[in-house]
C-alpha positions as CSV (number, residue, x, y, z in Angstrom):
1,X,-63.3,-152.3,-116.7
2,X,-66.6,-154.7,-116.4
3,X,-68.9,-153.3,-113.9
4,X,-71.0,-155.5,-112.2
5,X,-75.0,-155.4,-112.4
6,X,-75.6,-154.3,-108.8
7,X,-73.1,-151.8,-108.8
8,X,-75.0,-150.2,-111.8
9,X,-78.2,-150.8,-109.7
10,X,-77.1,-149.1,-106.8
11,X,-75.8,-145.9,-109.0
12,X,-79.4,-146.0,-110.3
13,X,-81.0,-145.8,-107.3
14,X,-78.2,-143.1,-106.5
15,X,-79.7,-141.2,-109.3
16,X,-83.4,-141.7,-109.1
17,X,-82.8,-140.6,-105.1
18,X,-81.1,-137.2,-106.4
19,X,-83.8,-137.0,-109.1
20,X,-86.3,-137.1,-106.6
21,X,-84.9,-134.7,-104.3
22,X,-84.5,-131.6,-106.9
23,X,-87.5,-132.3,-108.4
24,X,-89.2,-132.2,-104.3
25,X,-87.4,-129.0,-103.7
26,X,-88.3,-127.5,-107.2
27,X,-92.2,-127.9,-106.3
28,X,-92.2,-126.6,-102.8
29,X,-89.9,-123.5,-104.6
30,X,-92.7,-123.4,-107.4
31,X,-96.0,-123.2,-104.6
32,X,-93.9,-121.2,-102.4
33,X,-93.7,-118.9,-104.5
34,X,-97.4,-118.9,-105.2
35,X,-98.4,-118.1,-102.5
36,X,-98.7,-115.3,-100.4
37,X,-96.8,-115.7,-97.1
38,X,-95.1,-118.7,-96.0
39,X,-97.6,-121.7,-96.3
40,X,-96.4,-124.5,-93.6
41,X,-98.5,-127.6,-95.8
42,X,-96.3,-127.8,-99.1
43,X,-93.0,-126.6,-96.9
44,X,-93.9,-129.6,-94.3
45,X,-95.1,-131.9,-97.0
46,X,-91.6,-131.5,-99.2
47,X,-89.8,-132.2,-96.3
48,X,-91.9,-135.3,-95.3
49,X,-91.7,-136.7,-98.8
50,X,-87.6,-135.9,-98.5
51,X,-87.4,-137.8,-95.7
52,X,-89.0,-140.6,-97.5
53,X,-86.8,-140.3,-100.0
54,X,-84.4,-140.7,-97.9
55,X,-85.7,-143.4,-96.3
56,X,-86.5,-145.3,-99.4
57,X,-83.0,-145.0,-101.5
58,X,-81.0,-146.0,-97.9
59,X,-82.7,-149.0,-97.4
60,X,-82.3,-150.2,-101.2
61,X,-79.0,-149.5,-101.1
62,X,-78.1,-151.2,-98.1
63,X,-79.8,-154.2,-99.3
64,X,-78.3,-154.2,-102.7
65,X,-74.8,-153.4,-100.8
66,X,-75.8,-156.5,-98.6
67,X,-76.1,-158.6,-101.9
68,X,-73.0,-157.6,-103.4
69,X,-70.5,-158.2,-100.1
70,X,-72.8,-161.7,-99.9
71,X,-71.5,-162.4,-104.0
72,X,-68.3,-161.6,-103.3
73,X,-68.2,-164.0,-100.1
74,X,-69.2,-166.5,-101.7
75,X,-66.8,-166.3,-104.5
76,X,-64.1,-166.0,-101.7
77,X,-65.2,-169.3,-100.3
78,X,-65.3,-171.0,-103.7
79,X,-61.9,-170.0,-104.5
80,X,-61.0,-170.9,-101.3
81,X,-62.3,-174.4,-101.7
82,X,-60.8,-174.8,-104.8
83,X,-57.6,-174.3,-103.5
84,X,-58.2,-176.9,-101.0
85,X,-58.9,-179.6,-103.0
86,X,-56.0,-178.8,-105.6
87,X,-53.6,-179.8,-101.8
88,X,-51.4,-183.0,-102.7
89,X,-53.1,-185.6,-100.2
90,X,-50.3,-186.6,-98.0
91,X,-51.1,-183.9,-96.3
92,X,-54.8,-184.6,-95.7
93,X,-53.7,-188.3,-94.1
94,X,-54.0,-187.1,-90.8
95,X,-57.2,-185.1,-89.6
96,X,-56.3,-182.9,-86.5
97,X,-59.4,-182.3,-84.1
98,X,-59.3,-179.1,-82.8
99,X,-62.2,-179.6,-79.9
100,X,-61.7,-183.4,-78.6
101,X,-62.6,-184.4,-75.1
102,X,-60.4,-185.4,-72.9
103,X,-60.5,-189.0,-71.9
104,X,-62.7,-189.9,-69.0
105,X,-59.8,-191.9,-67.2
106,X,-57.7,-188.5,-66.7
107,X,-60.5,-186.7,-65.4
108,X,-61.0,-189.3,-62.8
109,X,-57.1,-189.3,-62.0
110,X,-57.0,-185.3,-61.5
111,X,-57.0,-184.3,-58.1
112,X,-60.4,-183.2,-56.8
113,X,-60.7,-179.7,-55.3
114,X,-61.3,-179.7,-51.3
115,X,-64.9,-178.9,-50.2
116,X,-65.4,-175.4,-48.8
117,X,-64.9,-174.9,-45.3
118,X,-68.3,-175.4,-43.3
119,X,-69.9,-171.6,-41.6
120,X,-69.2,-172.0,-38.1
121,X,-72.3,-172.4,-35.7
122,X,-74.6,-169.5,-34.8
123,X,-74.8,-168.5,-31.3
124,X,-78.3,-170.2,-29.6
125,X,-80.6,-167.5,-27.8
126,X,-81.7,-164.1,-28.7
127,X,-79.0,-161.5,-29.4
128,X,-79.6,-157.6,-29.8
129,X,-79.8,-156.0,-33.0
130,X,-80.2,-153.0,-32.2
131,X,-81.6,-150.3,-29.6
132,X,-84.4,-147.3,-30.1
């Protein structure tokens, strides 16, 4: 089975991401247990440089994910393409247009909608609205 290149590239960045994050929670284990108490800087600075790990390996691997499904389109449309040329051309003869206007003489000959019925007219002199 031949693997492609940025499918080994994303299972290195897979491993360098795992690497990262047991060697993160091996050094906050190691001052931890230095110290006396609970120290809150290596405990909050493991977990900040976690979530950078984090961070980090997702957005390389969505761009090298992005990079393979753009190869493998664009194969798709090659072989697609291919295919399309390889048709006999008495097929071809006739090009079919999907979006063509209509012609202008049957849009004139179409029966034009009536105009909207006019508001009838308002009442001349003060009226009451309302009372206090």
């Amino acid at each position: 089975m031949k693997a492609d290149v940025m499918v080994w590239v994303q299972r290195i960045v897979g491993a360098v991401f795992a690497v990262g994050v047991v060697s993160l929670i091996g050094a906050i284990a190691t001052q931890v247990g230095q110290a006396e108490g609970w120290p809150p800087l290596p405990i909050f600075l493991g977990l900040l440089g976690i979530v950078a790990l984090i961070l980090a390996a997702g957005a390389c691997l969505a761009l090298i994910s992005l990079a393979i499904s753009a190869r493998r389109g664009s194969e798709a449309l090659r072989r697609i393409a291919a295919q399309g040329a390889a048709a006999p051309a008495a097929i071809k003869a006739t090009p079919v247009r999907v979006f063509s206007q209509t012609p202008l003489r049957e849009v004139v000959t179409e029966p034009q909608p009536e105009p909207a019925p006019s508001r009838p007219a308002r009442p001349v002199g003060r009226a009451l609205v309302a009372e206090r």
